[in-house]
KOLKEZA-537699 format. One record per atom (N, C-alpha, C, CB): residue number from 1; residue in one letter; atom name; z, y, x. Coordinates in nm, 2 decimals. Atoms other than C-alpha are relative to their C-alpha. Last residue first. Glycine has a CB too. Layout:
// residues N
    k  r   a      up   north    east
  NUM  A  CA       Z       Y       X
...
This chain:
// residues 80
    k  r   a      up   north    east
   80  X   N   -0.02    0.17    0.02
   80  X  CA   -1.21   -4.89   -1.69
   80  X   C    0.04   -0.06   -0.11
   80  X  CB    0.10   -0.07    0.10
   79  X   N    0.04    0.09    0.06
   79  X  CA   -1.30   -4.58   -1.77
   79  X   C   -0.02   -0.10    0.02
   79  X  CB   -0.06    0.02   -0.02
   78  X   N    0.14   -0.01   -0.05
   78  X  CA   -1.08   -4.36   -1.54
   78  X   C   -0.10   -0.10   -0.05
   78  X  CB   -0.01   -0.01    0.13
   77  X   N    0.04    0.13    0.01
   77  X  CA   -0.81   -4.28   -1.81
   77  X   C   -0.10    0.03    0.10
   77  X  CB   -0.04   -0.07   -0.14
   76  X   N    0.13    0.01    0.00
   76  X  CA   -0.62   -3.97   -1.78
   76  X   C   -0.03   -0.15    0.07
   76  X  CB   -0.06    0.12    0.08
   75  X   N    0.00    0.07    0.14
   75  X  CA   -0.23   -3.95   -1.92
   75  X   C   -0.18    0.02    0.03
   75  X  CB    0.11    0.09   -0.16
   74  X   N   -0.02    0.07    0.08
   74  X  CA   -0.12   -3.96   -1.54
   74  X   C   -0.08   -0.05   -0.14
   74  X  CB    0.09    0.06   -0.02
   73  X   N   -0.11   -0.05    0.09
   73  X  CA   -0.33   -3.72   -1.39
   73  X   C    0.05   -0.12   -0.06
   73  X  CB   -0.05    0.10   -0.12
   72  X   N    0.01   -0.03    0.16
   72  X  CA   -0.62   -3.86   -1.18
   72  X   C    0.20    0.02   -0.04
   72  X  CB   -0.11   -0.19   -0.11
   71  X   N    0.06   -0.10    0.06
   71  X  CA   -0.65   -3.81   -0.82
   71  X   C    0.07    0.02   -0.14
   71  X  CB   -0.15   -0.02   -0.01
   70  X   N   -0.06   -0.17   -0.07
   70  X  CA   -0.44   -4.07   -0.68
   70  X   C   -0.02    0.11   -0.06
   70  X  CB   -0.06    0.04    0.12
   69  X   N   -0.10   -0.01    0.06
   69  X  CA   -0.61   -4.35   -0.90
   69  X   C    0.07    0.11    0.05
   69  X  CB    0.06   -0.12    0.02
   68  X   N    0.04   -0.06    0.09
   68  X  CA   -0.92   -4.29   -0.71
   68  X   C    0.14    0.02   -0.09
   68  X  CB   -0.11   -0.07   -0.06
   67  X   N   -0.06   -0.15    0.02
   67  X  CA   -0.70   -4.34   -0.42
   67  X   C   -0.11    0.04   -0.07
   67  X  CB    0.03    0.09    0.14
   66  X   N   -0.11   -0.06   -0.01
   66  X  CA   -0.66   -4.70   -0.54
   66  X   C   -0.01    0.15    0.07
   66  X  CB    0.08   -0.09    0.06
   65  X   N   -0.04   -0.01    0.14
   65  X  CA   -1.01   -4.78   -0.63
   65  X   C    0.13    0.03    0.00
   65  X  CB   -0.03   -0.12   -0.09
   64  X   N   -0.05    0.06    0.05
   64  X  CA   -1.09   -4.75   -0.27
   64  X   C    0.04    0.06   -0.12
   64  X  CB    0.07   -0.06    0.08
   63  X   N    0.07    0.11   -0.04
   63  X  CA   -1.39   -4.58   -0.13
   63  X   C    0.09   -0.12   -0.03
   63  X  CB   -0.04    0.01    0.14
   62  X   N    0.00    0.04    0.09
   62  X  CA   -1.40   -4.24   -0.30
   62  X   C    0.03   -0.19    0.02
   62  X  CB   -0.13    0.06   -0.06
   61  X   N   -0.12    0.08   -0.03
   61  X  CA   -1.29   -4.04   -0.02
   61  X   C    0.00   -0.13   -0.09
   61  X  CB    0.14    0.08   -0.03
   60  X   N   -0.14    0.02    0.09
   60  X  CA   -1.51   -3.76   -0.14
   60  X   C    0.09   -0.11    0.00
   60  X  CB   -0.03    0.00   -0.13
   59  X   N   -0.02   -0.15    0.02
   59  X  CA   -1.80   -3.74    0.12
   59  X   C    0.14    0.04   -0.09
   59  X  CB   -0.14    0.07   -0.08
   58  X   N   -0.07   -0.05   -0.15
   58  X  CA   -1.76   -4.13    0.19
   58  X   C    0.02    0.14   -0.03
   58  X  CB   -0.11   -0.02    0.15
   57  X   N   -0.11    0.04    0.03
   57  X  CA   -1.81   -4.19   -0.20
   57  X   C    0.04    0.03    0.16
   57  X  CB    0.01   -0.15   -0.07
   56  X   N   -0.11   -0.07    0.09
   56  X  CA   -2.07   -3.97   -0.22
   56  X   C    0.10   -0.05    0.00
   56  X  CB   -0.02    0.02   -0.13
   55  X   N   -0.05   -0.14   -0.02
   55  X  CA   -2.28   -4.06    0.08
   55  X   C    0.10    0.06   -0.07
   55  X  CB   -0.09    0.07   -0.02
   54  X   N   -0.08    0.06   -0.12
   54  X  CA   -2.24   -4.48    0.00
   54  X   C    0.03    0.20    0.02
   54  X  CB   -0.13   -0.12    0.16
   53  X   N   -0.08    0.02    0.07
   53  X  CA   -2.38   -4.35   -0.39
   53  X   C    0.08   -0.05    0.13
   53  X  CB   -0.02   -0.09   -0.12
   52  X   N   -0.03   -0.14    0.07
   52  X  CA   -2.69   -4.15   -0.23
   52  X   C    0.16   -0.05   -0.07
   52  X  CB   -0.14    0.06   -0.14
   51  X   N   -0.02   -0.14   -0.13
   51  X  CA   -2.77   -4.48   -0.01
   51  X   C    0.09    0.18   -0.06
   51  X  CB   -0.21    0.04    0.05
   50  X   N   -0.09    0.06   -0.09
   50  X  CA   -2.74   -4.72   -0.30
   50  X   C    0.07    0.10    0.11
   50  X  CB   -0.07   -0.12    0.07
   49  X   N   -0.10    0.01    0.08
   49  X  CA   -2.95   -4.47   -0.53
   49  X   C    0.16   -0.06    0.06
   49  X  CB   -0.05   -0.08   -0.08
   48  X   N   -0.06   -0.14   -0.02
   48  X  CA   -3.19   -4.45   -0.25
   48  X   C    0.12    0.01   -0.12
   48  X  CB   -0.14    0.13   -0.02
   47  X   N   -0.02   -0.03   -0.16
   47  X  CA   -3.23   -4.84   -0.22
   47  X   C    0.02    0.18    0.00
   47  X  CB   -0.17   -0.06    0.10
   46  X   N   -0.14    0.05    0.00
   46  X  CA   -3.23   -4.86   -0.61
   46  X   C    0.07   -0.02    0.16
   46  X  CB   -0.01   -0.15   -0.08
   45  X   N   -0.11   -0.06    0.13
   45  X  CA   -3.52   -4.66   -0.66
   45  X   C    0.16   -0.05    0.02
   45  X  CB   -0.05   -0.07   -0.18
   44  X   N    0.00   -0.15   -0.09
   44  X  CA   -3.71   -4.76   -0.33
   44  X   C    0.09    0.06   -0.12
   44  X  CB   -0.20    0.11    0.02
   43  X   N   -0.06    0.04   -0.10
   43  X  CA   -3.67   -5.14   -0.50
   43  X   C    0.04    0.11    0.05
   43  X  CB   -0.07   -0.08    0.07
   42  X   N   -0.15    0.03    0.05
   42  X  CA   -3.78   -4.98   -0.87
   42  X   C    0.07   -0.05    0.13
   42  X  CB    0.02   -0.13   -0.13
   41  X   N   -0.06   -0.12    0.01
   41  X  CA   -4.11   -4.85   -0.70
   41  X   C    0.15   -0.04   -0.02
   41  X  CB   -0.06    0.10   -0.11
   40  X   N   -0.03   -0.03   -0.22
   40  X  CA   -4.19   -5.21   -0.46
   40  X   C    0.10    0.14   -0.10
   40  X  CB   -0.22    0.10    0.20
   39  X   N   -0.09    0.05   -0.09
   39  X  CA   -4.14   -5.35   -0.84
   39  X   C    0.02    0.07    0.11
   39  X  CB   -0.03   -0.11    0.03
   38  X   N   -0.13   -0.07    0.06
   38  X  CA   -4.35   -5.09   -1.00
   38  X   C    0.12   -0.09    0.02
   38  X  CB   -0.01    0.04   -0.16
   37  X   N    0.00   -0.10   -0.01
   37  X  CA   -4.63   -5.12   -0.77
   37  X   C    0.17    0.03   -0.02
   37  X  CB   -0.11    0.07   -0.08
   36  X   N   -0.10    0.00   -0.11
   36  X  CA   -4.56   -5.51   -0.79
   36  X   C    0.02    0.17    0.05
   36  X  CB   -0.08   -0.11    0.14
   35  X   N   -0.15    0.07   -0.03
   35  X  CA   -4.65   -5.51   -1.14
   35  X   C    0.02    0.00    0.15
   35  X  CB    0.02   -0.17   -0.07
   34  X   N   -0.09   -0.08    0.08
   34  X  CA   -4.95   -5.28   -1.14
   34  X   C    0.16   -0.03    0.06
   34  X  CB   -0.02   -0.06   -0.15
   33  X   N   -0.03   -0.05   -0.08
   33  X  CA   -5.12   -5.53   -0.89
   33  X   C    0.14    0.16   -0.01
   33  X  CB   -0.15    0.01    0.04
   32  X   N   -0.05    0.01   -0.12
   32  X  CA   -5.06   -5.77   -1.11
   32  X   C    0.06    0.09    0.13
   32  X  CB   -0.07   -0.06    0.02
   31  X   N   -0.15    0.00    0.07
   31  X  CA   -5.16   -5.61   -1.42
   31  X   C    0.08   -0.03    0.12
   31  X  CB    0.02   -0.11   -0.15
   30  X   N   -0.04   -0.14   -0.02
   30  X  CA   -5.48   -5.53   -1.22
   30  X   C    0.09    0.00   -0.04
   30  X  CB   -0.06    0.09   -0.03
   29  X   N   -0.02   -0.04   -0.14
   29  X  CA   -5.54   -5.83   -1.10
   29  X   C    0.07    0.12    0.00
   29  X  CB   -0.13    0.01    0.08
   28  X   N   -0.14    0.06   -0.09
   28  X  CA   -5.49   -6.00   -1.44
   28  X   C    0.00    0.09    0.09
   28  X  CB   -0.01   -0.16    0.08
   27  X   N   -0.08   -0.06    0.01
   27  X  CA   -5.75   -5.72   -1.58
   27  X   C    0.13   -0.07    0.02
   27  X  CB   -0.03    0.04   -0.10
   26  X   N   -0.08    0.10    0.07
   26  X  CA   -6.01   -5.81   -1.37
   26  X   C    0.11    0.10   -0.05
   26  X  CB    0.06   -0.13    0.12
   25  X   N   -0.02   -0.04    0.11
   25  X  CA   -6.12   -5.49   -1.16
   25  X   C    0.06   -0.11   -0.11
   25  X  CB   -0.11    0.06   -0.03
   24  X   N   -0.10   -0.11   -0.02
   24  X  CA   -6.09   -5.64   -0.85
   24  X   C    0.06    0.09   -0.12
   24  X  CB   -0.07    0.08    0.08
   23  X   N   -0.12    0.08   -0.05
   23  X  CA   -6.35   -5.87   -0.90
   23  X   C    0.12    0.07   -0.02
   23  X  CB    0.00   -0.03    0.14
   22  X   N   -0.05    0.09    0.11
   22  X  CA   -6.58   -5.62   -0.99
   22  X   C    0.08   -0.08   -0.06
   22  X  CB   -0.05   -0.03   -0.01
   21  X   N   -0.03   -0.19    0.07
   21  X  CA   -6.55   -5.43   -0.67
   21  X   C    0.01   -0.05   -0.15
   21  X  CB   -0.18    0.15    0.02
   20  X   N   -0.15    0.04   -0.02
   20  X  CA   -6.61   -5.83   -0.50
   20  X   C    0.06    0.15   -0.08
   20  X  CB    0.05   -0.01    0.20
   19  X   N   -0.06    0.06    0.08
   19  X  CA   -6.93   -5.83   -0.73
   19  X   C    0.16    0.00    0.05
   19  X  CB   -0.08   -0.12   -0.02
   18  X   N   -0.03   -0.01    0.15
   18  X  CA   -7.05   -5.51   -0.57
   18  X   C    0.12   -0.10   -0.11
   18  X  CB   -0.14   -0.02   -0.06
   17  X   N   -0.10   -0.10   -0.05
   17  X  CA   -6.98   -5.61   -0.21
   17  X   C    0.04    0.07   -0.19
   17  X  CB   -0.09    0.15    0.15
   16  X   N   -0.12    0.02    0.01
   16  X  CA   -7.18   -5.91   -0.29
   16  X   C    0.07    0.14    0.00
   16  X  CB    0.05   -0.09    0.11
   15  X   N   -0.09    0.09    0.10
   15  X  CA   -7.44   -5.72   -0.47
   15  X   C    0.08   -0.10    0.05
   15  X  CB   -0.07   -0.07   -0.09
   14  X   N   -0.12   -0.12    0.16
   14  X  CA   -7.44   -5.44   -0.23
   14  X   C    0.01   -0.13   -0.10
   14  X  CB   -0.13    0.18   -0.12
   13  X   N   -0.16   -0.01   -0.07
   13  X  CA   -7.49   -5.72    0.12
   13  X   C    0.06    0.08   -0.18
   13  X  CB    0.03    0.15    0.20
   12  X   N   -0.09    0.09    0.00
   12  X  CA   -7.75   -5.91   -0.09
   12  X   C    0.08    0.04    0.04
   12  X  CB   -0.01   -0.09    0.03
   11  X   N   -0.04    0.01    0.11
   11  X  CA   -7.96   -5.60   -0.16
   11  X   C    0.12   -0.11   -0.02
   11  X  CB   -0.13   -0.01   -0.08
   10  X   N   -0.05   -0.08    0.05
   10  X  CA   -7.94   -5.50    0.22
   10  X   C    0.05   -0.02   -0.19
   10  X  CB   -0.09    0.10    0.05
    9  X   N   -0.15   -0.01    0.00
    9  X  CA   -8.05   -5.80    0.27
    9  X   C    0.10    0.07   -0.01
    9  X  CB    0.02   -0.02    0.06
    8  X   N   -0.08    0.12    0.05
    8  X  CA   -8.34   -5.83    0.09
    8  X   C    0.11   -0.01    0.07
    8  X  CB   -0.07   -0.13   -0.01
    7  X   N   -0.07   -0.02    0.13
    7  X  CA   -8.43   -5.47    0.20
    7  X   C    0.07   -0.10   -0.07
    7  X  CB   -0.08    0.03   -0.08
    6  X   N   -0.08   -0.10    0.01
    6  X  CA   -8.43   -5.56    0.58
    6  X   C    0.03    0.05   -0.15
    6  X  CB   -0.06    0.11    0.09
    5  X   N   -0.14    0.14   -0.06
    5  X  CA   -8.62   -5.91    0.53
    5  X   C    0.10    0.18   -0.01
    5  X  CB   -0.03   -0.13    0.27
    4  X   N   -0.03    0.09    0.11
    4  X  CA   -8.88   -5.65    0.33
    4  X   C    0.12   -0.11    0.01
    4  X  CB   -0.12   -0.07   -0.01
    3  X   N   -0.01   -0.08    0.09
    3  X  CA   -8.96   -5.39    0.60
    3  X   C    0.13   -0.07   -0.13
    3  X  CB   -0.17    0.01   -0.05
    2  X   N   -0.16   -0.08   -0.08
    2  X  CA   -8.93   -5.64    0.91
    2  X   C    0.07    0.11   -0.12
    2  X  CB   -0.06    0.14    0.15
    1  X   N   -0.08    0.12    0.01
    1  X  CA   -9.24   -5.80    0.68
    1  X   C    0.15    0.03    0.04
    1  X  CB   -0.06   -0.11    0.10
């Protein structure tokens, strides 16, 4: 009897635990979960980009558009 209450529940814990594993798989969930992957990634993309573009312009003086002007040669355009 102890036998039998112990397997019937054990079968009810794997098939919930199953159907939530199934769940999961959905293919909203997974486009979703996709999409914020490559949101958080493009955020970390543009947060080190920010950071790597503050380093270079402090490292080379870059930090007003007038002593960029300084640099350049008369008959050179800086693509504005």
């Amino acid at each position: 009897m102890i036998r039998r209450l112990f397997y019937m529940a054990l079968g009810a814990y794997l098939a919930t635990w199953a159907q939530r594993r199934l769940r999961a798989l959905k293919p909203d969930h997974l486009a979703r979960r996709a999409a914020d992957q490559v949101r958080g990634f493009a955020d970390d993309v543009r947060d080190q980009a920010s950071h790597r573009e503050t380093e270079l312009r402090a490292r080379f003086g870059l930090d007003t558009v007038s002593s960029t002007q300084t640099h350049l040669p008369p008959n050179v355009r800086d693509g504005r």
